[in-house]
TITOR-286135 format. One record per residue: residue in three letters; x, y, z of N, C-alpha, C in turn. Coordinates in nm, 2 decimals, padded with zeros to 4 digits, always signed. Each point is the difference from the previous one (the first is absolute). Layout:
! TITOR-286135
residu=ALA nX=X nY=Y nZ=Z caX=X caY=Y caZ=Z cX=X cY=Y cZ=Z
...
//
This chain:
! TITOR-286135
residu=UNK nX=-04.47 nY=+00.90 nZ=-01.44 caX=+00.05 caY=+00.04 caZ=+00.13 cX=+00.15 cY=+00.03 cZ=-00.01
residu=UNK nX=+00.03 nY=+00.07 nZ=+00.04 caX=+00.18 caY=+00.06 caZ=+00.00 cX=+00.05 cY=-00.04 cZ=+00.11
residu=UNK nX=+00.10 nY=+00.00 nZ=-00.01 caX=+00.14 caY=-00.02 caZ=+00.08 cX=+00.03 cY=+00.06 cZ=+00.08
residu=UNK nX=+00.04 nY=-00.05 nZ=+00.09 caX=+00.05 caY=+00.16 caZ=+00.12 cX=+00.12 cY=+00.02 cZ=-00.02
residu=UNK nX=+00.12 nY=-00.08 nZ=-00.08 caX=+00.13 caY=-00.01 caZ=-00.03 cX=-00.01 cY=-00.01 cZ=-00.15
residu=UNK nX=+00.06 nY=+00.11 nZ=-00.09 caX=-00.03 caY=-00.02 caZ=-00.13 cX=+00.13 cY=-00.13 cZ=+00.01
residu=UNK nX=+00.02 nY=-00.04 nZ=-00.14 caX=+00.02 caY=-00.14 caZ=-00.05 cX=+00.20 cY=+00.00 cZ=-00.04
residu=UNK nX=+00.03 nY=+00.17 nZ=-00.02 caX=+00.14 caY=-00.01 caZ=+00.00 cX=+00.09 cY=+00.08 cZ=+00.13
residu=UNK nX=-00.14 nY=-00.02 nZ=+00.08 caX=+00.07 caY=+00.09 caZ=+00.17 cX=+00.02 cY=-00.15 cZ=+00.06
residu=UNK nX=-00.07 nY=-00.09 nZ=+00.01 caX=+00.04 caY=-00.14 caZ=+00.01 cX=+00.10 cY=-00.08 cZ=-00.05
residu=UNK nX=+00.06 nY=+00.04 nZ=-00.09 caX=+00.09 caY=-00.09 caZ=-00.05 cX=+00.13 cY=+00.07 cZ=+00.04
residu=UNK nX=+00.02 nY=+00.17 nZ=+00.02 caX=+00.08 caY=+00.04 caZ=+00.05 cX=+00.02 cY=-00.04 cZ=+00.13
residu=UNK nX=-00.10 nY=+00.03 nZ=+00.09 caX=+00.02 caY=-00.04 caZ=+00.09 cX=+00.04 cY=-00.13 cZ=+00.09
residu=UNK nX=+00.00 nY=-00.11 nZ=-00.12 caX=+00.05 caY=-00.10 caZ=+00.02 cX=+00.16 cY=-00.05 cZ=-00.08
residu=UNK nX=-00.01 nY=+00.08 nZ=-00.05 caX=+00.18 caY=+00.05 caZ=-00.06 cX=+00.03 cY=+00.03 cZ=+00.12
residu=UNK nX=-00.01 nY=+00.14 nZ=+00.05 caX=+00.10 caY=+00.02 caZ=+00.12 cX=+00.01 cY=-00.12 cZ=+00.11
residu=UNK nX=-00.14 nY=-00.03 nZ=+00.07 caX=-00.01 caY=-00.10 caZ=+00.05 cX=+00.16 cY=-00.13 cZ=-00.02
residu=UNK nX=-00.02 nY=-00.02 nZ=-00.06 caX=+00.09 caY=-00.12 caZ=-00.11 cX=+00.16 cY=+00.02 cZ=+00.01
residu=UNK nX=+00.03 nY=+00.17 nZ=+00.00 caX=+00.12 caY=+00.05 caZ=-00.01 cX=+00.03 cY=-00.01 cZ=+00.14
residu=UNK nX=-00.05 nY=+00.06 nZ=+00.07 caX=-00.01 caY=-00.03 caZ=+00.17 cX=+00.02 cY=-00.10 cZ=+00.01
residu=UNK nX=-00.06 nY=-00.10 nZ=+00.01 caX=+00.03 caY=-00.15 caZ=+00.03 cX=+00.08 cY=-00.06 cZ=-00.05
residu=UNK nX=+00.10 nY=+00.05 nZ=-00.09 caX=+00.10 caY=-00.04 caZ=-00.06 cX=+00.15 cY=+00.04 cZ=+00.10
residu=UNK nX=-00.05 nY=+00.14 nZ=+00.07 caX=+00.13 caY=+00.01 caZ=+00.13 cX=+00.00 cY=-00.11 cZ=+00.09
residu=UNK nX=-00.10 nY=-00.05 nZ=+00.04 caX=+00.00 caY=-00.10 caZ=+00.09 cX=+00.03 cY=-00.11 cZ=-00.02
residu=UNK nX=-00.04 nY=-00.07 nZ=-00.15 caX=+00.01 caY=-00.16 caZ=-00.05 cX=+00.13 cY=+00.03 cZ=-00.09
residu=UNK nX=+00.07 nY=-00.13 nZ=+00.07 caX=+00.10 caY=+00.00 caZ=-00.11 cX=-00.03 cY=-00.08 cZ=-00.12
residu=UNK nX=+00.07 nY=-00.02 nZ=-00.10 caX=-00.05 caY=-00.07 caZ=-00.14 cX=+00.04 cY=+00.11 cZ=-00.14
residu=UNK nX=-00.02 nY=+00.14 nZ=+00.02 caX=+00.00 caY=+00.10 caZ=-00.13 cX=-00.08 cY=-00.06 cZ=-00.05
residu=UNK nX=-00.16 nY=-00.05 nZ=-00.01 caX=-00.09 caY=-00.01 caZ=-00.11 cX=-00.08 cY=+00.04 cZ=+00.01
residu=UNK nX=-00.06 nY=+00.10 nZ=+00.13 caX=-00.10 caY=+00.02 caZ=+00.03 cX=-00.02 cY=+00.17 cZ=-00.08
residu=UNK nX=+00.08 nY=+00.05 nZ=-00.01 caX=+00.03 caY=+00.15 caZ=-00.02 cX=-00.02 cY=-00.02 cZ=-00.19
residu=UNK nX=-00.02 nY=-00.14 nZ=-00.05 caX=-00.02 caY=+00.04 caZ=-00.13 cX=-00.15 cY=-00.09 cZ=-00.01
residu=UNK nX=-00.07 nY=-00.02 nZ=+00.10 caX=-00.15 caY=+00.01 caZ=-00.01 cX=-00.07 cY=+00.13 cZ=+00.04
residu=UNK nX=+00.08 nY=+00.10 nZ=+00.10 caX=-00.04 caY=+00.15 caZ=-00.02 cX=+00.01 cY=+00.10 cZ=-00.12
residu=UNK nX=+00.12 nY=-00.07 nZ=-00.12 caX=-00.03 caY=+00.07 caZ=-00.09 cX=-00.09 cY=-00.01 cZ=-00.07
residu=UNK nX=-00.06 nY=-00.18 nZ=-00.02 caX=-00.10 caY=-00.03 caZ=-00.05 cX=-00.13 cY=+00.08 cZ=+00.00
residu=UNK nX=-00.01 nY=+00.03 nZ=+00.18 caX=-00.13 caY=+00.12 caZ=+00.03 cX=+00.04 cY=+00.08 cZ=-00.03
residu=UNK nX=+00.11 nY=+00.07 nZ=+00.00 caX=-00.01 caY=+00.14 caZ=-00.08 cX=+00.00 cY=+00.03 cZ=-00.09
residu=UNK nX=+00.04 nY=-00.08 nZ=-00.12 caX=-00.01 caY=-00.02 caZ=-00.17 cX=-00.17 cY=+00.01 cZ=-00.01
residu=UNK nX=-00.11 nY=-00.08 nZ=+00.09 caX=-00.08 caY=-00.02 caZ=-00.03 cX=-00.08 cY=+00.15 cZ=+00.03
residu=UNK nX=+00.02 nY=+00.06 nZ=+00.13 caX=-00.07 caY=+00.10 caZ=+00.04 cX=+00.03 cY=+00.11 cZ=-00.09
residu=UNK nX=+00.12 nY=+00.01 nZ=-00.03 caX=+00.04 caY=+00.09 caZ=-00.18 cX=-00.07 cY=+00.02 cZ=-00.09
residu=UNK nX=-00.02 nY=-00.12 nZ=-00.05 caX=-00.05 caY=-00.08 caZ=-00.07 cX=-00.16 cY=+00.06 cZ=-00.03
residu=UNK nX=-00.05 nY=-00.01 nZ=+00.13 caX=-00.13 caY=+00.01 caZ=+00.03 cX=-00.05 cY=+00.16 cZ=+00.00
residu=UNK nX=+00.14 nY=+00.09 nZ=+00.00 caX=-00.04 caY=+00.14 caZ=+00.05 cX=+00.00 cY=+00.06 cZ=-00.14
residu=UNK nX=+00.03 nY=-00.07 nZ=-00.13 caX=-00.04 caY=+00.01 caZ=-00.11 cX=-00.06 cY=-00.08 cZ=-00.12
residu=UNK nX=-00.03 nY=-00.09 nZ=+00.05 caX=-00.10 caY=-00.11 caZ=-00.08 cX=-00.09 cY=-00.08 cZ=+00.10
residu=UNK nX=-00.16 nY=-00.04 nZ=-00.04 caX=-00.09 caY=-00.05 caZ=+00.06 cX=+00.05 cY=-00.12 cZ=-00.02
residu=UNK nX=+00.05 nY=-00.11 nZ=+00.06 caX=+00.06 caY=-00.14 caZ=+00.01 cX=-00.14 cY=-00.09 cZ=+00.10
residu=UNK nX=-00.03 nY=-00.10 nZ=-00.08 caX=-00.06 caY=-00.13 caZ=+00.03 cX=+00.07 cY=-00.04 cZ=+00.11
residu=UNK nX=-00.08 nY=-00.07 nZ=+00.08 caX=+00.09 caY=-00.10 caZ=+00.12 cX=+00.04 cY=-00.08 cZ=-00.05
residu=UNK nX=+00.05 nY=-00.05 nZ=-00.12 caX=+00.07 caY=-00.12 caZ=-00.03 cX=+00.09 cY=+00.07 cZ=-00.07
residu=UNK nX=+00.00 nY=+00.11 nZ=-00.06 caX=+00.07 caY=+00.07 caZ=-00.07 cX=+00.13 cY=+00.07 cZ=+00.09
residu=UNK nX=-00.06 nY=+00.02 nZ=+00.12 caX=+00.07 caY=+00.05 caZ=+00.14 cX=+00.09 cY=-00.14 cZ=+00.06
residu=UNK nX=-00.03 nY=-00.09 nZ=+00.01 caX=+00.08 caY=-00.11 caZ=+00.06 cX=+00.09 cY=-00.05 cZ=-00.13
residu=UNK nX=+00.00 nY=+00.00 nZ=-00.12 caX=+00.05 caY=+00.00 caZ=-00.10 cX=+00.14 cY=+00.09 cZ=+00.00
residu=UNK nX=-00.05 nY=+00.05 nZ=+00.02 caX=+00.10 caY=+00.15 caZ=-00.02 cX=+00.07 cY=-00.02 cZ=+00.12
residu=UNK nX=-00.02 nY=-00.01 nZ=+00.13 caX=+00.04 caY=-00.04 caZ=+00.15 cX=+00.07 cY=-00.11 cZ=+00.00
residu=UNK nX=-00.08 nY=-00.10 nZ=-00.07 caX=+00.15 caY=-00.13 caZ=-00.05 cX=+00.11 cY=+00.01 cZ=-00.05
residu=UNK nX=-00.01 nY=+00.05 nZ=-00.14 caX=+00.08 caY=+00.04 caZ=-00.10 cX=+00.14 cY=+00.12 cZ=+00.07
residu=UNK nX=-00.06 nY=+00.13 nZ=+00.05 caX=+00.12 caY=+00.08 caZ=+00.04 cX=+00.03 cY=-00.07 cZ=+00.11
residu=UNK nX=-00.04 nY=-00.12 nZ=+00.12 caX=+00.11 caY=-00.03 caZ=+00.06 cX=+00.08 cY=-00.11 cZ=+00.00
residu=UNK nX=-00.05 nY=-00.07 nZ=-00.11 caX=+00.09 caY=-00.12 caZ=-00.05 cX=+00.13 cY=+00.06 cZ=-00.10
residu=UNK nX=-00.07 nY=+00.14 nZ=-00.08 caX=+00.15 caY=+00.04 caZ=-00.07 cX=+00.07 cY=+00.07 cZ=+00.08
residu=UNK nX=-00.02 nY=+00.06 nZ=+00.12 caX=+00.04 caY=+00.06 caZ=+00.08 cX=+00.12 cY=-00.08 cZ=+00.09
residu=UNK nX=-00.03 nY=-00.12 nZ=+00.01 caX=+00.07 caY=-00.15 caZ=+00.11 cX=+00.12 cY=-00.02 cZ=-00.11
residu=UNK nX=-00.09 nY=-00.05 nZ=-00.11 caX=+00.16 caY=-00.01 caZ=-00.08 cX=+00.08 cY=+00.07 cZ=-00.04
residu=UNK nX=-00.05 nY=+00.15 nZ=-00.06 caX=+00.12 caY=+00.11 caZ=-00.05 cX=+00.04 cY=+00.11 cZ=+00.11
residu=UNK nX=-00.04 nY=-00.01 nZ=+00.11 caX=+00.03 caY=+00.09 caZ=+00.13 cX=+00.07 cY=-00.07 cZ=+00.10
residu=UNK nX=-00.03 nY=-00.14 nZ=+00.06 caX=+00.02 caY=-00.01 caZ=+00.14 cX=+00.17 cY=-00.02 cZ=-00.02
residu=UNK nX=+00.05 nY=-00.07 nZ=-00.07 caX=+00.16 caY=-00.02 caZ=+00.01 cX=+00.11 cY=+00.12 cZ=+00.02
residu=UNK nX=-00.08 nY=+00.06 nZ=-00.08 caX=+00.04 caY=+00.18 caZ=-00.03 cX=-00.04 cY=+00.04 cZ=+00.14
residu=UNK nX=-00.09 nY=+00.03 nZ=+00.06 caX=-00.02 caY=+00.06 caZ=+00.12 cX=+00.04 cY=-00.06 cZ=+00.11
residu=UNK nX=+00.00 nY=-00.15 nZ=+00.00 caX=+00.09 caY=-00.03 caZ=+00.08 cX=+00.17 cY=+00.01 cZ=+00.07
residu=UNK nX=+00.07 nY=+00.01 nZ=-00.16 caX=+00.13 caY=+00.08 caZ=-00.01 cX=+00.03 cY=+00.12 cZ=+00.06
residu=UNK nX=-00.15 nY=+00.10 nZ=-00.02 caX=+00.01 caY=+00.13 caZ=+00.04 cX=-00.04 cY=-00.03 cZ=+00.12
residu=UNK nX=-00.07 nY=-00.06 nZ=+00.12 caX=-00.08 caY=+00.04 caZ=+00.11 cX=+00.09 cY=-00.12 cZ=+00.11
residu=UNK nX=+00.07 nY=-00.09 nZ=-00.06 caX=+00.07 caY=-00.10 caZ=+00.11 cX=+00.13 cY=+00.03 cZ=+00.02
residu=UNK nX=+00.12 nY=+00.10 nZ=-00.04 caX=+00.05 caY=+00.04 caZ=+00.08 cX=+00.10 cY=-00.13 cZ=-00.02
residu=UNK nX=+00.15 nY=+00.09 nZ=+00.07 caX=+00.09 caY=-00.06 caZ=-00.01 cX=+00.03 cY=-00.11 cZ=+00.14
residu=UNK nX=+00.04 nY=-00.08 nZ=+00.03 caX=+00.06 caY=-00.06 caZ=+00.11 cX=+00.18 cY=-00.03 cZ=+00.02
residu=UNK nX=+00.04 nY=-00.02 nZ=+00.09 caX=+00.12 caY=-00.04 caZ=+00.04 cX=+00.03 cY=-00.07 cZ=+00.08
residu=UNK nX=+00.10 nY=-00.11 nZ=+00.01 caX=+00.07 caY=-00.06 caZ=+00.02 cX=+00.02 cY=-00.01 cZ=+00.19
residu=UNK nX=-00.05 nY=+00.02 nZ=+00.10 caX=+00.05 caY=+00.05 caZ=+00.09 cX=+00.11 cY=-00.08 cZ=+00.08
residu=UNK nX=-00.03 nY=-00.11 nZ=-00.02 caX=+00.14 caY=-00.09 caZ=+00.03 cX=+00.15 cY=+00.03 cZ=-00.06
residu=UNK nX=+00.00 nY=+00.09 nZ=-00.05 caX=+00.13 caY=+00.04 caZ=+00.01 cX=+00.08 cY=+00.07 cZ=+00.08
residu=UNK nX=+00.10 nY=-00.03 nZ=+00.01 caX=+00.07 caY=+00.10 caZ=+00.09 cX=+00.01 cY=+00.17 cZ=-00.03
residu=UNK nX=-00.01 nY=+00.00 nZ=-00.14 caX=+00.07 caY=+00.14 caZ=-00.02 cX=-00.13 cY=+00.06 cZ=-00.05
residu=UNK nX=-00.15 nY=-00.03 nZ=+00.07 caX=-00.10 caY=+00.08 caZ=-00.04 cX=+00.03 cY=+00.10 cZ=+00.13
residu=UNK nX=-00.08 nY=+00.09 nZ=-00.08 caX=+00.04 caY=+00.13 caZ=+00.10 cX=-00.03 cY=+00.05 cZ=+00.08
residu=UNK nX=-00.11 nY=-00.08 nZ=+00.04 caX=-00.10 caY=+00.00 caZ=+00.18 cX=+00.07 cY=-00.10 cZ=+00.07
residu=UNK nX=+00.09 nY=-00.10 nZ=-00.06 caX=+00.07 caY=-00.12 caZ=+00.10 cX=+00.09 cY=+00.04 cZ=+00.15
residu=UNK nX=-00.05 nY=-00.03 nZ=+00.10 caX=+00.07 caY=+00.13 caZ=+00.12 cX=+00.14 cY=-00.12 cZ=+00.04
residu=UNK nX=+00.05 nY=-00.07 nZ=-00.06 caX=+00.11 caY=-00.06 caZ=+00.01 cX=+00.10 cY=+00.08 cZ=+00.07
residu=UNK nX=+00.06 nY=-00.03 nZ=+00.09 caX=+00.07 caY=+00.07 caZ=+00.10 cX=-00.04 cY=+00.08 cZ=+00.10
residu=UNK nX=-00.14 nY=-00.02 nZ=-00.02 caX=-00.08 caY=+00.12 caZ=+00.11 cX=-00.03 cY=-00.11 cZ=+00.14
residu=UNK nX=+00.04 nY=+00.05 nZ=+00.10 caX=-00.05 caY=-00.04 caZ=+00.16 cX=-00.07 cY=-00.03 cZ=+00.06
residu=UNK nX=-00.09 nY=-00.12 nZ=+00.03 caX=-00.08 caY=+00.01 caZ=+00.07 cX=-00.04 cY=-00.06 cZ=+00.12
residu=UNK nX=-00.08 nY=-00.01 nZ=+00.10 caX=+00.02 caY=-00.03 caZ=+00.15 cX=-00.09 cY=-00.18 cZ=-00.01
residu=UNK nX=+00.05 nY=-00.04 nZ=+00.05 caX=-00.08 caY=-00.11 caZ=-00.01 cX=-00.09 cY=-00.02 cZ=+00.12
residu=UNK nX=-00.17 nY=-00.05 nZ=-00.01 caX=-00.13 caY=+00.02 caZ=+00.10 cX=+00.03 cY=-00.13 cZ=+00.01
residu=UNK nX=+00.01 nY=-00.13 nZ=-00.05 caX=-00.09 caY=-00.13 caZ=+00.01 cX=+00.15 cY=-00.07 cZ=-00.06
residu=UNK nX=+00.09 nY=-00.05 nZ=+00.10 caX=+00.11 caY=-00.12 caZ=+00.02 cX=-00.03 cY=-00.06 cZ=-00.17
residu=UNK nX=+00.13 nY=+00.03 nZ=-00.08 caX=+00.02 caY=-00.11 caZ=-00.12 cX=+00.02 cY=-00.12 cZ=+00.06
residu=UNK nX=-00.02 nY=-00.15 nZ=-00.11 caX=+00.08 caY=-00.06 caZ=-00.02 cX=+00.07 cY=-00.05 cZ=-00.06
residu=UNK nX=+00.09 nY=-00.09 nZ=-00.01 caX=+00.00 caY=-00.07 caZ=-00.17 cX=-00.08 cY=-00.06 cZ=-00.08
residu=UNK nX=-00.10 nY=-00.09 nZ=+00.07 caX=-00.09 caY=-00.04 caZ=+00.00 cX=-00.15 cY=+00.05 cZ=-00.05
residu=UNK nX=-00.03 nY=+00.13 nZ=+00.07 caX=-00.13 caY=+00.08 caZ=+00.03 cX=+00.05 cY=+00.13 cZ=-00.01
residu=UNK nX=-00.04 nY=+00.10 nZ=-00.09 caX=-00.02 caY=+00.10 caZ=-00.01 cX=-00.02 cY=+00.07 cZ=+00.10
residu=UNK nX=+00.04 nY=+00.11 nZ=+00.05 caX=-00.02 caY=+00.13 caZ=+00.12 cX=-00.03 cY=+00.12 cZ=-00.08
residu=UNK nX=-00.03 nY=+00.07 nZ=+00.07 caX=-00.06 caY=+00.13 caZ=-00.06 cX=+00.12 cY=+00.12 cZ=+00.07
residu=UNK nX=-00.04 nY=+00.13 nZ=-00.11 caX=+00.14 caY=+00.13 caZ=+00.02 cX=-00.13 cY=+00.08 cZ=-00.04
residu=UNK nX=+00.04 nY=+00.14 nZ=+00.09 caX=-00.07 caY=+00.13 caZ=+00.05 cX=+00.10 cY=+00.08 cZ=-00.17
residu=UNK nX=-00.07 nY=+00.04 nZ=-00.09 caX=+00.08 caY=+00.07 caZ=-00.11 cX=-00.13 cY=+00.07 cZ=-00.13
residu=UNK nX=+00.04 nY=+00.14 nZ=+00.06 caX=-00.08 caY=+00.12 caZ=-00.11 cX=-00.14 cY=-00.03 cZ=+00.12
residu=UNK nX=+00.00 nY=+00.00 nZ=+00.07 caX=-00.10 caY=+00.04 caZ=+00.09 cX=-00.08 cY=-00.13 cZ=-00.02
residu=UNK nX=+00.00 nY=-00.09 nZ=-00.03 caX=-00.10 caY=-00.15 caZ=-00.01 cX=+00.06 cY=-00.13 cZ=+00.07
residu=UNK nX=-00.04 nY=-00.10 nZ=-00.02 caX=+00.08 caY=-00.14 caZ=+00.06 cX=+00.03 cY=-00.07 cZ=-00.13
residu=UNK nX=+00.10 nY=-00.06 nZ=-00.06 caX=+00.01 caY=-00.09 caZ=-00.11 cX=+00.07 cY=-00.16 cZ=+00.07
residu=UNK nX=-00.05 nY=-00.09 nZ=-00.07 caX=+00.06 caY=-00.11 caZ=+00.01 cX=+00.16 cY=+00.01 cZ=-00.04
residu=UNK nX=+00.10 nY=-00.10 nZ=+00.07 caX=+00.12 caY=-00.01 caZ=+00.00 cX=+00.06 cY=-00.13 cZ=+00.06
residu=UNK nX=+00.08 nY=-00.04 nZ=-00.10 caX=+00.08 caY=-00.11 caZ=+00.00 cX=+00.15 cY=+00.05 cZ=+00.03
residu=UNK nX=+00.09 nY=-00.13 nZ=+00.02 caX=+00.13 caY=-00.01 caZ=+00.03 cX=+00.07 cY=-00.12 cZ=+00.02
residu=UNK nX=+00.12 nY=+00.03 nZ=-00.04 caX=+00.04 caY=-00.21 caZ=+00.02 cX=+00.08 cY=+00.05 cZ=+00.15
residu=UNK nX=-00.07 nY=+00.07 nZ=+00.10 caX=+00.05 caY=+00.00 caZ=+00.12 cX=-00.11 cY=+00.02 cZ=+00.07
residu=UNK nX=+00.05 nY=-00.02 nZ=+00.18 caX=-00.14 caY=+00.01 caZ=+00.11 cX=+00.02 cY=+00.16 cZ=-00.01
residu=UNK nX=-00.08 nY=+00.10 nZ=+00.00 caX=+00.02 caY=+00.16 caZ=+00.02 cX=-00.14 cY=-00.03 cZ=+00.16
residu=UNK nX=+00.10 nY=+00.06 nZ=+00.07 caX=-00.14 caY=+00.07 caZ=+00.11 cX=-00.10 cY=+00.11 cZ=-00.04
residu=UNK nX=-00.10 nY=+00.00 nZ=+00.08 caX=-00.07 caY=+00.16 caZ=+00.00 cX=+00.06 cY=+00.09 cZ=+00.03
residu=UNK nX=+00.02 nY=+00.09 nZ=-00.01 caX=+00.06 caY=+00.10 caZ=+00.03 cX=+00.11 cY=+00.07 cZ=-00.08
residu=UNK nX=+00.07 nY=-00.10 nZ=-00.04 caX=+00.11 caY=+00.00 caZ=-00.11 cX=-00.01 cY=+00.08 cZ=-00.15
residu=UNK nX=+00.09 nY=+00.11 nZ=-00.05 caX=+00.01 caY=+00.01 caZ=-00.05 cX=+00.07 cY=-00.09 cZ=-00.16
residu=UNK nX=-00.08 nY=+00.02 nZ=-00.09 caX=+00.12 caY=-00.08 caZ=-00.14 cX=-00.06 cY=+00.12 cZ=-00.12
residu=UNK nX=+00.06 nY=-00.05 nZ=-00.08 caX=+00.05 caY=+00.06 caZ=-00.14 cX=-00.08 cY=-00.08 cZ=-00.13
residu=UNK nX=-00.08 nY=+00.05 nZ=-00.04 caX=-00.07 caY=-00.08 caZ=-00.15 cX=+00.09 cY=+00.00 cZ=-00.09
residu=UNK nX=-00.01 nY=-00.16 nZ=-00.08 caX=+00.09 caY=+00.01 caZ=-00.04 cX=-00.05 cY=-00.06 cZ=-00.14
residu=UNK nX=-00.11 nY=-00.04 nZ=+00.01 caX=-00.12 caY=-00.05 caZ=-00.17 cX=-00.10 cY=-00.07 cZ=+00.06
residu=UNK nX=-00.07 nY=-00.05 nZ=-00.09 caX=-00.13 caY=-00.05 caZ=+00.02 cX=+00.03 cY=-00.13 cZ=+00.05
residu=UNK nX=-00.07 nY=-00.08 nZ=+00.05 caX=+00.02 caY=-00.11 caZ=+00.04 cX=-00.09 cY=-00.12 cZ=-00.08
residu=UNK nX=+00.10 nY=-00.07 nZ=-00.08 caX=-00.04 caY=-00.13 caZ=-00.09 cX=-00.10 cY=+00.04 cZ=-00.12
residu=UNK nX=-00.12 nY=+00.00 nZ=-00.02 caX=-00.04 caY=+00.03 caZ=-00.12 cX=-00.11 cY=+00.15 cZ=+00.05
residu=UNK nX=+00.03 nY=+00.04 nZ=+00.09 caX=-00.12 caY=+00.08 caZ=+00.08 cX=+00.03 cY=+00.15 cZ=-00.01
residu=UNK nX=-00.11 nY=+00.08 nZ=+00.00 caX=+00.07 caY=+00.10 caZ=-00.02 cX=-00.12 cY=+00.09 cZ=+00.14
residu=UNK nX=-00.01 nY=-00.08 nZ=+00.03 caX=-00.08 caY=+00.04 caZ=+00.16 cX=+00.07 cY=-00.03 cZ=+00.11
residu=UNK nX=+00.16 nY=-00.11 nZ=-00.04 caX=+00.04 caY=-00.04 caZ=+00.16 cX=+00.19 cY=+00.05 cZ=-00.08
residu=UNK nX=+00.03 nY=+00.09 nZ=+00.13 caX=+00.14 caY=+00.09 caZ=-00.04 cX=+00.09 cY=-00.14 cZ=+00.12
residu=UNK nX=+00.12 nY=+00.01 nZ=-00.07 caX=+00.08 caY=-00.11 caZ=+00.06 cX=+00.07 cY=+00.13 cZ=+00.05
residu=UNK nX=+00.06 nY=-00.01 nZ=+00.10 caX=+00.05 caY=+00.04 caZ=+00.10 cX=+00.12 cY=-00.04 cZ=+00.10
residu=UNK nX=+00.14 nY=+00.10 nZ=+00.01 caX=+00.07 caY=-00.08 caZ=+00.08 cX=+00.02 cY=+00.11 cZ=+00.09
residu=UNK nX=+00.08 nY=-00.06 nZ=+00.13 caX=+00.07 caY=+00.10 caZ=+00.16 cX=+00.07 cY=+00.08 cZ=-00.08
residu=UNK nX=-00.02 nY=+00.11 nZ=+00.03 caX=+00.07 caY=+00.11 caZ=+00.06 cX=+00.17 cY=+00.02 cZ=+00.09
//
């Protein structure tokens, strides 16, 4: 009795499968058990391979795959980061104006109207609502709450 799915349309199709699911999960391991399926459906589209001979081969290319790829591809696919607590990064709006919605304290953080959103904001002063001030860095180790003084 045959197959409705020959035997190396299955294994690709669980390659891609694998690669897909690799956008969504983080980890980078998943994307070298899709090479595994596609080594095998290769594999398969020119030699008659045994089912043990197929999971063999499916083991093997993704175990050498994890060790002599993923560091390497990880180098390539993660990308650089920066520092954003600093002052002199170059999206820092230090000096830029913004209106304050929600009364600072010294105490309790208030919120400021700036680039069209609401951010949290500190100050070692009372600022009303309404008040404009001047950003002037991040506040304490945060780089979600801008310290803030009057205008």
């Amino acid at each position: 009795m045959g197959s409705l799915f020959s035997t190396w349309l299955i294994w690709f199709v669980m390659g891609i499968a694998l690669a897909l699911a690799e956008l969504m999960l983080p980890g980078f391991v998943i994307l070298f058990f899709a090479v595994g399926c596609l080594a095998v459906a290769g594999a398969l589209l020119i030699w008659p391979l045994t089912a043990a001979q197929q999971f063999l081969l499916f083991a093997g290319v993704t175990l050498v795959s994890i060790v002599l790829l993923r560091k390497w591809c990880i180098k390539v696919f993660q990308g650089a980061s920066s520092n954003r607590a600093e002052t002199n990064y170059d999206d820092f709006p230090k000096g830029a104006q913004a209106t304050v919605v929600k009364p600072i304290t010294t105490k309790t953080p208030g919120r400021i109207a700036f680039r069209g959103t609401l951010w949290d904001a500190a100050a070692d002063e009372y600022i009303e609502e309404g008040e404009m001030v001047e950003i002037v860095r991040f506040a304490a180790d945060s780089t979600q709450i801008f310290f803030v003084k009057k205008l």
